[in-house]
N, C-alpha and C positions, 0 to 999 in steps of 0.2 A: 892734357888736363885742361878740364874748361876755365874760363875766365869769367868772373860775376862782375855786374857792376851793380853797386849798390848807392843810394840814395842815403846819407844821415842824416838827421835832426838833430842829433846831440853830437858833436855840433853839426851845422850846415855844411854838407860838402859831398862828392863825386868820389865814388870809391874803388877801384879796380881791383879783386882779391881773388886767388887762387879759391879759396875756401867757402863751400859750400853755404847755405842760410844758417843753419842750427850753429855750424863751427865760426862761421865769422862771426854771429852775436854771441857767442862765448868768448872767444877773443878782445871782441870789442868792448864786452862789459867787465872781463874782468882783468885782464891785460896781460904783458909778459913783463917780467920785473919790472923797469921805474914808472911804467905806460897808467896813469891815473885811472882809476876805475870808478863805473857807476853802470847804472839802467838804459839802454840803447835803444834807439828805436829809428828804425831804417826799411827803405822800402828795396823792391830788387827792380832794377829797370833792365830794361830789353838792353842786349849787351850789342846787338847790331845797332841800336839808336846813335846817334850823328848829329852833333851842330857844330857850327862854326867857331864857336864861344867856346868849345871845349877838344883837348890836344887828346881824344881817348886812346885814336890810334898810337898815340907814341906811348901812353900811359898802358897801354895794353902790351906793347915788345918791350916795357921796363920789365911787367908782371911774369918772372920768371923763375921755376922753382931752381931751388937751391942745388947746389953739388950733389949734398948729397941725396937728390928725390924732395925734398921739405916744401911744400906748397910756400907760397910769395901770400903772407898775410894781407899785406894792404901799399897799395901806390896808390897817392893822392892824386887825384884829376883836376881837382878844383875847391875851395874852400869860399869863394868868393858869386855869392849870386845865382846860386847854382840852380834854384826853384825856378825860377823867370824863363832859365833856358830849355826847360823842358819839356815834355808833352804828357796830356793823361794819355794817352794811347801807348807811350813808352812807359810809366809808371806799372809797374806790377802789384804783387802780395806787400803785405805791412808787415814787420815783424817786431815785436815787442819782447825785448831780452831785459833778466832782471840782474840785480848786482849781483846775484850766483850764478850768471850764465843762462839760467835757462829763457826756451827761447819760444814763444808763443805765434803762430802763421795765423794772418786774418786777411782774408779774402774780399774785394771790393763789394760793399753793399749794393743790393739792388735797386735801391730807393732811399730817401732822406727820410727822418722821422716824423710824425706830425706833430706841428706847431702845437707847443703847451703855453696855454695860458699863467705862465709863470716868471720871476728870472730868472735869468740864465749868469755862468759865470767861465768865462773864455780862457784859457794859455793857451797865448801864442805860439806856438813853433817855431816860424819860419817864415817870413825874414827880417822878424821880429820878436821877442822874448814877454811881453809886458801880459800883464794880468786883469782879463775887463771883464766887470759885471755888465750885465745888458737888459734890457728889455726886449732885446731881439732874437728871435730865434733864430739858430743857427745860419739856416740860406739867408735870412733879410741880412744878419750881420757881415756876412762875409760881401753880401751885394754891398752895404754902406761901406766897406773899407775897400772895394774893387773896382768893378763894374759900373755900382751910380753911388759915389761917394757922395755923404754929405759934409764933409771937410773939405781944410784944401787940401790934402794931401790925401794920394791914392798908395795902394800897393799892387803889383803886375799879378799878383796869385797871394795864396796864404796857406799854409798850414797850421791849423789850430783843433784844440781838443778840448770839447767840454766838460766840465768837473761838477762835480755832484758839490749842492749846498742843503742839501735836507730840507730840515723846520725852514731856512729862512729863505725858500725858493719862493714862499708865501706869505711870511712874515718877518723879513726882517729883522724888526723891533722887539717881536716878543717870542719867535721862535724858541724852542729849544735847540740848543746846540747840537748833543745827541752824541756820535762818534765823529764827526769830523775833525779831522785832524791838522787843519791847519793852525797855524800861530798865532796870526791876524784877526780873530776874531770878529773884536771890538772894530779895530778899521776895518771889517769885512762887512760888518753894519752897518755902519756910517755910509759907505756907501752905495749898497743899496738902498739904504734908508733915502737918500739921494737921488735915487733913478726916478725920472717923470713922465710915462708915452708922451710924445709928441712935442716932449720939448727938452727934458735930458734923456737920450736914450744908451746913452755908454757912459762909463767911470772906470774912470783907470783905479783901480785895485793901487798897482806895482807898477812903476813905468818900468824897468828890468827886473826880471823876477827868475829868481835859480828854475830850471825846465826840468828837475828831477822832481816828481810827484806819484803820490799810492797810486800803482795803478787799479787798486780798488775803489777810488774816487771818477775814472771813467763812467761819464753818463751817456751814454746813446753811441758817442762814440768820436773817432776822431775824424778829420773834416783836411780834404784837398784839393783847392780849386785853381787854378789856371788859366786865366780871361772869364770867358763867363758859363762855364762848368764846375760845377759843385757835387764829388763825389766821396762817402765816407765810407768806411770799413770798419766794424767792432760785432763783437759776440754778447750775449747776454750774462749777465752776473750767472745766471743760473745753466748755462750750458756751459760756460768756465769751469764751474764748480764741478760740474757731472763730469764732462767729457774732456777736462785739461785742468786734472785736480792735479798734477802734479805743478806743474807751471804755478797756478792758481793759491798754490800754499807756498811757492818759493816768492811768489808775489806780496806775498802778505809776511814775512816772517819780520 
């Protein structure tokens, strides 16, 4: 029986599992008795992949089915830093599993999206959690928090995904709210209202913000980068709908 290794975000960590992609985000979102459950989102990396920083081979002769035939759900490889060690060449498919298990495959995009003259509003992933409006569209922002920071402080890579803000992607102040379904609002105004090219270009929202969100509020899509590569994966609202209506309504219930 093969062995996966899988990549999580919720939370960050290296995962060794008997169980195929569909059956380990069923597992992982919805769990086996006390195991907490919610919306998973994990990627599948090359299970030959190898670094120093990570014990897979011994994580790999733990991963072993049961007496009775029962695949080995999951051997932890690592919870700590796990992004940083990685490669996009070892990174694979996305998989986006919702609180009922089901389990959506998104394939790496061919190209990044074009620059809208809008803002934008960020969750973080990985190896960070916080929540930023920006002025920046996706590649500039991941370059300012990576590659040519304008802080003092950098991050080695990032995984983060953009969220739809409707009316107030253009008006802040006087947008319509509309269906969004966030809490925040009013703080969600504020600080956009806040954003200035070229002299405030990000606002923390949420310095830790819970990383369960509709995945109906995906806009464009979610964002992987690793030194100075920036590559995303997502489908459109409307091929969702068409050709992965099942997914698509368990996502939405």
């Amino acid at each position: 029986m093969p062995i996966h290794l899988y990549f999580s975000l919720i939370p960050e960590a290296l995962i060794a599992s008997m169980l195929p992609p569909e059956q380990f985000g069923q597992y992982y979102a919805t769990g086996h008795k006390f195991k907490s459950k919610g919306q998973a989102l994990f990627f599948e990396i090359d299970p030959t992949y190898r670094n120093e920083f990570f014990d897979i081979d011994g994580a790999f002769a733990r991963c072993k089915a049961k007496a009775d035939g029962t695949p080995k759900n999951s051997v932890y490889v690592s919870m700590y830093r796990v992004m940083e060690h990685l490669t996009l060449s070892a990174i694979g498919r996305l998989y986006l599993t919702t609180a009922n298990g089901a389990t959506l495959e998104l394939s790496r995009g061919s190209r990044l999206p074009q620059p809208e003259k809008e803002l934008h509003m960020y969750q973080d992933l990985t190896p960070i959690n916080s929540m930023v409006v920006s002025v920046l569209d996706p590649a500039t922002y991941y370059a300012d928090i990576t590659v040519k920071p304008s802080h003092s402080f950098s991050f080695p890579g990032m995984c983060f995904v953009e969220l739809e803000l409707g009316n107030l992607a253009l008006d802040p102040e006087n947008g319509q709210e509309g269906d969004l379904p966030y809490s925040f609002l009013q703080h969600l105004r504020e600080a956009l209202m806040e954003l200035k090219p070229g002299s405030k270009e990000n606002k923390l929202v949420h310095r830790v913000h819970s990383l369960v969100f509709p995945f109906r509020m995906v806009k464009n899509g979610f964002y992987l980068g690793i030194g100075g590569e920036l590559v995303y994966p997502m489908l459109s609202v409307d091929v969702l709908r068409k050709d992965h209506s099942n997914w698509w309504k368990s996502a939405n219930l």
